[in-house]
KEVO-887241 format. One record per residue: residue in one letter; residue number from 1; x, y, z of N, C-alpha, C in turn. Coordinates in steps of 0.1 Angstrom, whole numbers, plus 5000, padded with zeros to 4 digits. Example, Ala and Ser with C-alpha at 12.3 -4.5 7.8 and 13.67 -1.06 7.14 Angstrom:
BEGIN
("A",1,(5132,4943,5078),(5123,4955,5078),(5132,4967,5078));
("S",2,(5128,4978,5071),(5137,4989,5071),(5129,5000,5079));
// end
This chain:
BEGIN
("X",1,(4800,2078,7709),(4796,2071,7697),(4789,2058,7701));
("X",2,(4779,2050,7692),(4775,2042,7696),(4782,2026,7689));
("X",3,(4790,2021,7698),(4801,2014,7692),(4796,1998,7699));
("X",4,(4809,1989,7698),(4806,1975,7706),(4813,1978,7720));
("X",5,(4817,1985,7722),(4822,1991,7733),(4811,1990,7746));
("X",6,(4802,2000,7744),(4788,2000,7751),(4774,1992,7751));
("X",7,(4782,1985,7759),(4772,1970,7762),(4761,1971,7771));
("X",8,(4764,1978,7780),(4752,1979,7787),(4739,1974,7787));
("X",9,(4733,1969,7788),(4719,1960,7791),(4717,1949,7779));
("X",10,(4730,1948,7770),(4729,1940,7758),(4729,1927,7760));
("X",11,(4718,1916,7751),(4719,1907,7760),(4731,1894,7749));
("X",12,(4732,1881,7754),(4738,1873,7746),(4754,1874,7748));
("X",13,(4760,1876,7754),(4777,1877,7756),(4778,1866,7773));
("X",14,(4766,1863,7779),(4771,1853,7791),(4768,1859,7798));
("X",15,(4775,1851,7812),(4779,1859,7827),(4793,1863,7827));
("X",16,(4796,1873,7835),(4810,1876,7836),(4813,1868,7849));
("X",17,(4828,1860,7845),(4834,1850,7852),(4848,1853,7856));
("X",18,(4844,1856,7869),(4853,1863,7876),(4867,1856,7878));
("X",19,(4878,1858,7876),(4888,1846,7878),(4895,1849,7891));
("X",20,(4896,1836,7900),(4899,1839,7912),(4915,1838,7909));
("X",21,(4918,1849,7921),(4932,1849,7926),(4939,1854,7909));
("X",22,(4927,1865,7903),(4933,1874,7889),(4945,1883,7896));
("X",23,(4956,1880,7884),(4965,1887,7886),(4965,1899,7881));
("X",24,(4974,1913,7884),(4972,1922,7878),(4973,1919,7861));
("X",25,(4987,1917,7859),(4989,1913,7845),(4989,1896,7842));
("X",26,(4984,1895,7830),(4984,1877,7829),(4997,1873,7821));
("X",27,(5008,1888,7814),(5018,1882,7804),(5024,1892,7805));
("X",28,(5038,1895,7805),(5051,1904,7805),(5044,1915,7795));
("X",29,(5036,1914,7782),(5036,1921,7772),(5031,1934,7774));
("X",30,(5017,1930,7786),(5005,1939,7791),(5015,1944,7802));
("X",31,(5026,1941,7808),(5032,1956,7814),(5038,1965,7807));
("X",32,(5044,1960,7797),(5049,1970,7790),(5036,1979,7781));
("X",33,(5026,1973,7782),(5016,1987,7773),(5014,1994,7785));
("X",34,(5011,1991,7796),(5002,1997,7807),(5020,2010,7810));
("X",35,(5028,2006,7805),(5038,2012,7810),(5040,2022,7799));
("X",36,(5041,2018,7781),(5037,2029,7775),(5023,2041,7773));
("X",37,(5014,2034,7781),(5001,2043,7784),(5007,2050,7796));
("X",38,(5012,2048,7803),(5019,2062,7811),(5029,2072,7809));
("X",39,(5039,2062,7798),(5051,2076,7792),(5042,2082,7783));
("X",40,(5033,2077,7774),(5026,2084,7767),(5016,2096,7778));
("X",41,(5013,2093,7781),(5002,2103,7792),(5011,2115,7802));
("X",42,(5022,2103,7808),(5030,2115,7814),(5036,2122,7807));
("X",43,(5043,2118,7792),(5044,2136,7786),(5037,2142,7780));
("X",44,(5026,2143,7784),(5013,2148,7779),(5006,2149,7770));
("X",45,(5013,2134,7755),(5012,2132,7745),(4995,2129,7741));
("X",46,(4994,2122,7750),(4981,2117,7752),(4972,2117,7761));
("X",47,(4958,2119,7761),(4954,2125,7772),(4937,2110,7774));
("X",48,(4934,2104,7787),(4931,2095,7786),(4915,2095,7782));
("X",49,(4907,2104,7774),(4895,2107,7770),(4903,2103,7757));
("X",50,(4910,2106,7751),(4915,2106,7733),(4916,2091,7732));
("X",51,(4924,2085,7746),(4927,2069,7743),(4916,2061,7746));
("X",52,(4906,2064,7749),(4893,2059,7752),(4885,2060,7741));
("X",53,(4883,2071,7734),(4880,2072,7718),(4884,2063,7708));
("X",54,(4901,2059,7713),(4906,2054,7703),(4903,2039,7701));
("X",55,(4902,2033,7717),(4894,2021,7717),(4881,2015,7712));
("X",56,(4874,2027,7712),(4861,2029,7707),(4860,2031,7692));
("X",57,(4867,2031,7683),(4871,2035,7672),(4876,2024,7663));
("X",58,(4881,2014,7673),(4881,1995,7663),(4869,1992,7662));
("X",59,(4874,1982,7652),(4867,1976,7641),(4854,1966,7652));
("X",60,(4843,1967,7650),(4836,1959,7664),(4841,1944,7661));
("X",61,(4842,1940,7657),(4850,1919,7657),(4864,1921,7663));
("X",62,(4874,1934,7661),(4883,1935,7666),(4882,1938,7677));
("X",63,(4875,1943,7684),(4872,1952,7698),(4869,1937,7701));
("X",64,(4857,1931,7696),(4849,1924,7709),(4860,1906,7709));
("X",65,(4870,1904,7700),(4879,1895,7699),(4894,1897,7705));
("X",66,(4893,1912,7714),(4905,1916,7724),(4907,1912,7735));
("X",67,(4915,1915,7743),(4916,1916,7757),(4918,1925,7760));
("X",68,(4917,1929,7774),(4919,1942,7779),(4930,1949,7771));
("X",69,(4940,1945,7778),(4955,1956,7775),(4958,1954,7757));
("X",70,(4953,1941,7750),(4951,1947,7733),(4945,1960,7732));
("X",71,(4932,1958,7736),(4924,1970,7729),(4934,1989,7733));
("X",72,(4940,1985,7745),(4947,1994,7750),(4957,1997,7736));
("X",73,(4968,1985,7736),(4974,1986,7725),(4972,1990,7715));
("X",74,(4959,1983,7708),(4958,1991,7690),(4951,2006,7693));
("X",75,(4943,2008,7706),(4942,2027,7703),(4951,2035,7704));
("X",76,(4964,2028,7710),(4977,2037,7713),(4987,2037,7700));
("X",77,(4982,2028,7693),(4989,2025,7681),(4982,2035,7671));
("X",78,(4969,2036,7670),(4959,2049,7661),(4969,2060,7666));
("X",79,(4970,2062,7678),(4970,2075,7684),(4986,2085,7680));
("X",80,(4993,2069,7680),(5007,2081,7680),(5009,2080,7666));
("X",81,(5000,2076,7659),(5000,2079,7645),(4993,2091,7636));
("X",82,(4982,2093,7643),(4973,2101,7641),(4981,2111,7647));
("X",83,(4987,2116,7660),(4995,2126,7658),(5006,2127,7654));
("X",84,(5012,2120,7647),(5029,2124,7642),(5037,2121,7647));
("X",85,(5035,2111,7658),(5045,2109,7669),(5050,2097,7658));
("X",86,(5045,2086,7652),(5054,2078,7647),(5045,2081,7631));
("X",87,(5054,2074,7619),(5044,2072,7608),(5037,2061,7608));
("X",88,(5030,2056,7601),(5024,2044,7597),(5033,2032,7591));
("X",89,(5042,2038,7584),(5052,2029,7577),(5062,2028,7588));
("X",90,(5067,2037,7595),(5074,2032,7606),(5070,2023,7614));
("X",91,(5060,2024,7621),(5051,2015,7630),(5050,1999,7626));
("X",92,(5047,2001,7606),(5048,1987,7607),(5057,1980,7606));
("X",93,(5069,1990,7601),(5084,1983,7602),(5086,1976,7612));
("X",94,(5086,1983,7623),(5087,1978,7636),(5080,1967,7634));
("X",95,(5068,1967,7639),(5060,1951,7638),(5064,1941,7630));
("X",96,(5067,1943,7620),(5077,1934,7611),(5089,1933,7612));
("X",97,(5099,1937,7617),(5111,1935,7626),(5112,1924,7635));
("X",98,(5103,1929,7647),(5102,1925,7661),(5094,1911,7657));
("X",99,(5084,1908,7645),(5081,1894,7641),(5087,1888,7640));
("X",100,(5099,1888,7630),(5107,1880,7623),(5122,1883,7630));
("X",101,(5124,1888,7642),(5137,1891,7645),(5129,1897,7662));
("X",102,(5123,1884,7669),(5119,1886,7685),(5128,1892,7694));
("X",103,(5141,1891,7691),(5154,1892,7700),(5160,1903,7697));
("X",104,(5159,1911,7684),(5159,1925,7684),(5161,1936,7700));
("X",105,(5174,1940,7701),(5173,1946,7713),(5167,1959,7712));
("X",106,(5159,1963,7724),(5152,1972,7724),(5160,1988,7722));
("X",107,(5154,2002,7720),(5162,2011,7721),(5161,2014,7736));
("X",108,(5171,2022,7741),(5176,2027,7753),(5173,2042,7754));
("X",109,(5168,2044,7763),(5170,2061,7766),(5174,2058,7785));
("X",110,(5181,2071,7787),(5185,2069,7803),(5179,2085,7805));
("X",111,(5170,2084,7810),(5159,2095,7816),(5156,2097,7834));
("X",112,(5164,2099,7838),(5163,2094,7854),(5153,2104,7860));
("X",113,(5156,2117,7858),(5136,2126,7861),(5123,2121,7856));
("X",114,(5128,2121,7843),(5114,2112,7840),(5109,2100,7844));
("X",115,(5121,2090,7846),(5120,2075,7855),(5109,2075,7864));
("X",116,(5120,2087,7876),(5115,2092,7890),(5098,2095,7890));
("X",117,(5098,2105,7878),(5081,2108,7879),(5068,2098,7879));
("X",118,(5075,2085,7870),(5068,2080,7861),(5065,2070,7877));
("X",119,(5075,2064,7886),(5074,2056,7898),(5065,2063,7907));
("X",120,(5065,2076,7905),(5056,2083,7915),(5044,2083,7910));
("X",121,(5041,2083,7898),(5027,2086,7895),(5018,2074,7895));
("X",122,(5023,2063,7895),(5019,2052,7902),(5009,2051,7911));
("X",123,(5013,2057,7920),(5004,2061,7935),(4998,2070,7934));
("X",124,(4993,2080,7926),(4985,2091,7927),(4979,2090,7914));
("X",125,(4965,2091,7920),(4956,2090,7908),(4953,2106,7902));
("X",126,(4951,2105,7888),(4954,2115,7884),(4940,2124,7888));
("X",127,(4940,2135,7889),(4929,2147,7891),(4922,2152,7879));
("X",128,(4915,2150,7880),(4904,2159,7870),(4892,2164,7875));
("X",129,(4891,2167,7886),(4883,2177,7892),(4889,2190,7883));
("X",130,(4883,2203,7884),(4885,2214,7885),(4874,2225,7894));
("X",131,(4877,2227,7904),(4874,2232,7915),(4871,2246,7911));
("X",132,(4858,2253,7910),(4857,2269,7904),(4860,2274,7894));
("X",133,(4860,2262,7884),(4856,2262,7868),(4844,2257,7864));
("X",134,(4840,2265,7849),(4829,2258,7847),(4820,2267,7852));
("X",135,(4805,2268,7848),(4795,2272,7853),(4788,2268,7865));
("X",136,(4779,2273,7871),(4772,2269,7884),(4764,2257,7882));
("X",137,(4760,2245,7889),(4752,2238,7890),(4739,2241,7884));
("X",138,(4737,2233,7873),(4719,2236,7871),(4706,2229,7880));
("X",139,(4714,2219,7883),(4705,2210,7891),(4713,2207,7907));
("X",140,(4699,2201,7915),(4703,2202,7931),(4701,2191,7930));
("X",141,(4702,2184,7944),(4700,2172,7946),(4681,2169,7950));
("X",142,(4681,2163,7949),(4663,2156,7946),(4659,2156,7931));
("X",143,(4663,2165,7921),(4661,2172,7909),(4657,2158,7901));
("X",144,(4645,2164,7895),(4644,2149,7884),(4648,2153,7873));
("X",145,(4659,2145,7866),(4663,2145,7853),(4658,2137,7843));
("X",146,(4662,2137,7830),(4659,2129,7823),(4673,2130,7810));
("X",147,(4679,2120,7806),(4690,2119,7801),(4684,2120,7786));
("X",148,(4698,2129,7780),(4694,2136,7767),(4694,2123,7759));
("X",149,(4683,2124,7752),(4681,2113,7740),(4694,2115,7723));
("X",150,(4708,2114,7725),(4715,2122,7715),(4727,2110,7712));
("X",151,(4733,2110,7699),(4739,2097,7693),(4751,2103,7686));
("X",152,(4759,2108,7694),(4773,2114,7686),(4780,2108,7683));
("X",153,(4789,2108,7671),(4798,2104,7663),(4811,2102,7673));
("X",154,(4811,2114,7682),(4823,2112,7684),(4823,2106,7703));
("X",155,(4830,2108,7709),(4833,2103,7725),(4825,2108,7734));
("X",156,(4815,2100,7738),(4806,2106,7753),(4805,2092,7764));
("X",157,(4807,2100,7774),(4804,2090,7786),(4788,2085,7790));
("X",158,(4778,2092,7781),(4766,2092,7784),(4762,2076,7776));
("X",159,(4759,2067,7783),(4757,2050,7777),(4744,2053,7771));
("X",160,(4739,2041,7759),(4728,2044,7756),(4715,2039,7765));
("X",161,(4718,2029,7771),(4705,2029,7780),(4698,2037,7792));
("X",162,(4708,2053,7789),(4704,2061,7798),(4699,2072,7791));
("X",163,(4699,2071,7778),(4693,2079,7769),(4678,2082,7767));
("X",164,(4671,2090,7772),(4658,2095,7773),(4653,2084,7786));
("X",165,(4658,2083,7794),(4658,2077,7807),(4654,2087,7822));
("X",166,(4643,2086,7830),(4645,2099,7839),(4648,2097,7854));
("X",167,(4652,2100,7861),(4664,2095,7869),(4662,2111,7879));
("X",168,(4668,2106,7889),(4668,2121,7902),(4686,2118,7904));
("X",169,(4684,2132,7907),(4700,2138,7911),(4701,2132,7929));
("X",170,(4714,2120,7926),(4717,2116,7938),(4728,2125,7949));
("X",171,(4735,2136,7942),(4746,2137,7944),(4754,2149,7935));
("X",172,(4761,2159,7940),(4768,2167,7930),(4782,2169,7935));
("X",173,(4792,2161,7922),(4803,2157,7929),(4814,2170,7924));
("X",174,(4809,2183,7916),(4816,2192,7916),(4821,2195,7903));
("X",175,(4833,2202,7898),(4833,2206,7885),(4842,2194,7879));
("X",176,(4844,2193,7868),(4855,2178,7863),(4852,2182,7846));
("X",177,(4863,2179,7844),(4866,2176,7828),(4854,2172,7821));
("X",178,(4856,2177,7809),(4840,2169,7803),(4849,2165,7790));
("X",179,(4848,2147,7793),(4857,2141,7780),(4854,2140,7769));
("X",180,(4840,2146,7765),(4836,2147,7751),(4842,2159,7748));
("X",181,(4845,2168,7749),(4856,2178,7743),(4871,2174,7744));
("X",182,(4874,2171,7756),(4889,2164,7759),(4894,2152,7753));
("X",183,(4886,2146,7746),(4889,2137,7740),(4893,2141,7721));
("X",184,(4889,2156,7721),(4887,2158,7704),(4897,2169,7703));
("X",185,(4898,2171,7715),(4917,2186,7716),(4905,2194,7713));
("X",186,(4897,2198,7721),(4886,2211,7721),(4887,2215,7734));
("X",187,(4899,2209,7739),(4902,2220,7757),(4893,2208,7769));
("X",188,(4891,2212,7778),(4892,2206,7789),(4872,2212,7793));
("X",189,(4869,2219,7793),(4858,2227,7792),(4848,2223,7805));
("X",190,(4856,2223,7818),(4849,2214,7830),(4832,2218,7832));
("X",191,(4821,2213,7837),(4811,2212,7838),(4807,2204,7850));
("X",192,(4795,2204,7858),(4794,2197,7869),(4788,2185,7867));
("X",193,(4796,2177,7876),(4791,2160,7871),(4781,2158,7882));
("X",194,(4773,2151,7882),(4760,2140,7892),(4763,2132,7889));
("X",195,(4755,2123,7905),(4755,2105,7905),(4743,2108,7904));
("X",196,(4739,2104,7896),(4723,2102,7893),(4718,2085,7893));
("X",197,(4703,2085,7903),(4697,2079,7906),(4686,2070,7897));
("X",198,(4686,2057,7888),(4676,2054,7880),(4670,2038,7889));
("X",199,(4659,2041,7887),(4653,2032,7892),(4651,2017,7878));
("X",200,(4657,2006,7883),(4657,1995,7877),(4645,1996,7860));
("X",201,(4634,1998,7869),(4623,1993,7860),(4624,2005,7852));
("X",202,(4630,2015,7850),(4631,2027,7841),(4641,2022,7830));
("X",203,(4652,2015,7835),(4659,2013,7828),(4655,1998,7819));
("X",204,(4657,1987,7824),(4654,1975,7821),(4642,1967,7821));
("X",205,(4630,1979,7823),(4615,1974,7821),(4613,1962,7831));
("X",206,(4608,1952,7825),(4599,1942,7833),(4613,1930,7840));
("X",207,(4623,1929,7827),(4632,1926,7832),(4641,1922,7842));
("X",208,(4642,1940,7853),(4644,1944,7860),(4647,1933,7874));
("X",209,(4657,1931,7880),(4656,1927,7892),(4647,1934,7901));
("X",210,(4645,1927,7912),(4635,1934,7924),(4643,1945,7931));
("X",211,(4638,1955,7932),(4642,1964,7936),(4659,1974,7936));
("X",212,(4659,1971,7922),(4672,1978,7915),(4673,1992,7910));
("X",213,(4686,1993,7919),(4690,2012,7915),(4698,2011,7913));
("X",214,(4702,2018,7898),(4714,2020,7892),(4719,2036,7894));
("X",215,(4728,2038,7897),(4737,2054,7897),(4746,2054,7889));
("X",216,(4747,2063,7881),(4753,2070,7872),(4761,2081,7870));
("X",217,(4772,2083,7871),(4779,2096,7870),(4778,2103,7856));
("X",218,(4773,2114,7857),(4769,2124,7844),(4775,2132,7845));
("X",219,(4777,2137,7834),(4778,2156,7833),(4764,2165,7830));
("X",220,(4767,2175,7832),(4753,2186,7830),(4743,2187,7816));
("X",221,(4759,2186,7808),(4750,2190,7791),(4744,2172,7790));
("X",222,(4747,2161,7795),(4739,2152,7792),(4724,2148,7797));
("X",223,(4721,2160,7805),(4709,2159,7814),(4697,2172,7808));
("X",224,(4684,2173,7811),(4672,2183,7809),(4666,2177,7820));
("X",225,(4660,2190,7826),(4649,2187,7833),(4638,2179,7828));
("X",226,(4631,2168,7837),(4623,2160,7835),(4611,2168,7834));
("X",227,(4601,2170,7822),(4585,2173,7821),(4578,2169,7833));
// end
């Protein structure tokens, strides 16, 4: 979808200012989301194309007035609502509880398999390859493409400034999830991704630094052969 999310070549937001000696987290609060984005995911409640939608899916003043691990928060908050996991009236109970009553002790569960898994998964990044799924390669490497010019409602990784953009195939990194269906519970539906090759001045015109190449990881249905 085309949201405030996808900024790409937009101008007017600054430089990005890097903070030295950035810590992982800046407040106790952002571990505990980054820690319910993993019980959520490790019981397979949630899958991380759906929570990426969901981020995409605030209000743009709310998105672009967040921080990282907020925006995390309110799509996880859409999310286990939108499936049933909590109600809406429950949810805001809570928040209204936990306002007016900070010290409220937390609930307990003692889950030591699930603990165990959750420490392990830490170190292993999750896989979404799929190795001899999916259809064969349409394109090789040298291949000139040109990125589909297409504006869906719902979750694509394809940014707009690569939209009717034409670009050569740098690279074919094999079959992988395609999160525009994974993100809607339409299955997993793997497809081959490319790093694809765009030359600066294709993308950002006159603009353009000197001698700039941007690469792009795509999937297949986002690409047609170039005329």
């Amino acid at each position: 979808m085309n949201g405030p999310h996808d900024m790409g070549g937009m101008h007017g937001f600054g430089r990005v200012e890097p903070e030295e000696n950035e810590p992982v987290f800046h407040a106790d609060w952002e571990k505990t989301v980054f820690g319910i984005a993993g019980a959520l995911r490790g019981r397979g409640l949630i899958n991380i194309d759906e929570s990426r939608h969901a981020i995409e899916r605030m209000p743009p003043a709310d998105y672009l007035g967040s921080s990282y691990y907020a925006r995390w928060l309110a799509g996880y908050e859409r999310l286990v609502v939108e499936k049933g996991i909590v109600t809406e009236e429950e949810l805001q109970a809570r928040i209204a509880l936990l306002r007016d009553q900070p010290d409220t002790p937390l609930p307990q569960r003692a889950d030591p398999t699930f603990a165990e898994r959750m420490r392990a998964g830490r170190t292993v990044r999750p896989a979404f390859e799929r190795e001899g799924e999916g259809p064969p390669p349409r394109f090789a490497v040298g291949d000139r493409i040109v990125g589909r010019n297409v504006h869906p409602t719902g979750h694509t990784r394809l940014p707009r400034y690569a939209r009717g953009k034409h670009g050569i195939i740098h690279k074919i990194h094999g079959s992988y999830v395609f999160p525009d269906t994974n993100a809607h519970n339409l299955g997993e539906q793997p497809q081959t991704l490319y790093s694809v090759q765009f030359d600066g001045r294709e993308l950002w015109g006159e603009s353009t630094e000197a001698r700039e190449t941007v690469y792009l990881d795509l999937w297949e249905s986002y690409l047609e052969p170039a005329s």
